[in-house]
Structures are given as structure tokens and as C-alpha cells.
C-alpha positions in Angstrom: 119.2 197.6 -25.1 121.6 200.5 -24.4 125.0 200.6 -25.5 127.1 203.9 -23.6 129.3 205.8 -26.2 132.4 207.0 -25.1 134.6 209.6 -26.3 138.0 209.6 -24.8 141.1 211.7 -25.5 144.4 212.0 -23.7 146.2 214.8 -23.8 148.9 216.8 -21.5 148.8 213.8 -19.3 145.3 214.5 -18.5 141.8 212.2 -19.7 139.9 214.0 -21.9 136.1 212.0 -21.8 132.5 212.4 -23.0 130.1 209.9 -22.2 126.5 209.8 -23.8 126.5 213.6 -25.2 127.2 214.6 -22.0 129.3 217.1 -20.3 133.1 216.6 -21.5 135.1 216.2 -18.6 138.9 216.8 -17.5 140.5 213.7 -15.4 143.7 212.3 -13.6 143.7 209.5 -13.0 142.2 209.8 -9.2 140.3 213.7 -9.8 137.8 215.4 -12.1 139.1 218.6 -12.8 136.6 220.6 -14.8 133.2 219.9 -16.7 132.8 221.7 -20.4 130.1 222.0 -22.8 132.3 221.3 -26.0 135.6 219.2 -26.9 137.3 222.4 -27.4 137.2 223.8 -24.1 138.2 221.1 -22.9 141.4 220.7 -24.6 142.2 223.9 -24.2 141.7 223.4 -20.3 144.3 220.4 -20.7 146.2 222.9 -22.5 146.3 225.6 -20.2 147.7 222.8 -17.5 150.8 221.9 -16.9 151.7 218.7 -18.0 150.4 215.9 -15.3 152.5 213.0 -14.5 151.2 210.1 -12.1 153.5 209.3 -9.1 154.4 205.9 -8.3 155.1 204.9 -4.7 158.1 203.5 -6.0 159.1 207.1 -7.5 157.7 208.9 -4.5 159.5 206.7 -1.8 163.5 207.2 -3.7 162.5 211.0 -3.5 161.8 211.3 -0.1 165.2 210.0 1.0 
């Protein structure tokens, strides 16, 4: 049997994830933003972001008004 390894980081407000050896990825919550071959470019995509904070309807409807 096959057990998945994860690798998962969060930083900036962003996911930082491997899964498997595989491509390390840059996620919200809803979007994949980038694909990098190592941890470090990854985190220093994150980096170069500005910091990502997930909207609530709550927070988005007392804005609107």
C-alpha cells in the first residue's frame, strides 16, 4: 500500500505544499498560484506577495455598505 507524503507550509497567508516529491506549489485557499522545483522558490514567491487575507461574506457584505 501507498501512503501520500505531504509537505505543507504556510506562510504570507499563502499554502506552501509538496505532495509525493512533486512540484511545490503556491495556494489560497480557492487558486494555485505558481508551480516550483524547490522549497525555496517557493517561499520566496510567497515572499515576493503581498500578504493574502481570505474574505468572509460576513466582512465583504459590512464593506459594501
Amino acid at each position: 500500500m501507498h501512503t501520500a507524503m505531504l509537505s505543507k507550509t504556510h506562510f504570507n497567508g499563502y499554502d506552501v505544499i509538496n505532495v509525493n516529491n512533486g512540484p511545490w506549489r503556491v495556494c489560497t485557499h480557492h487558486d494555485r498560484l505558481g508551480s516550483f522545483s524547490t522549497r525555496e522558490e517557493a517561499m520566496a514567491f510567497a515572499a515576493s506577495l503581498p500578504a493574502y487575507q481570505e474574505r468572509t461574506a460576513l466582512g465583504a457584505a459590512t464593506k459594501a455598505h
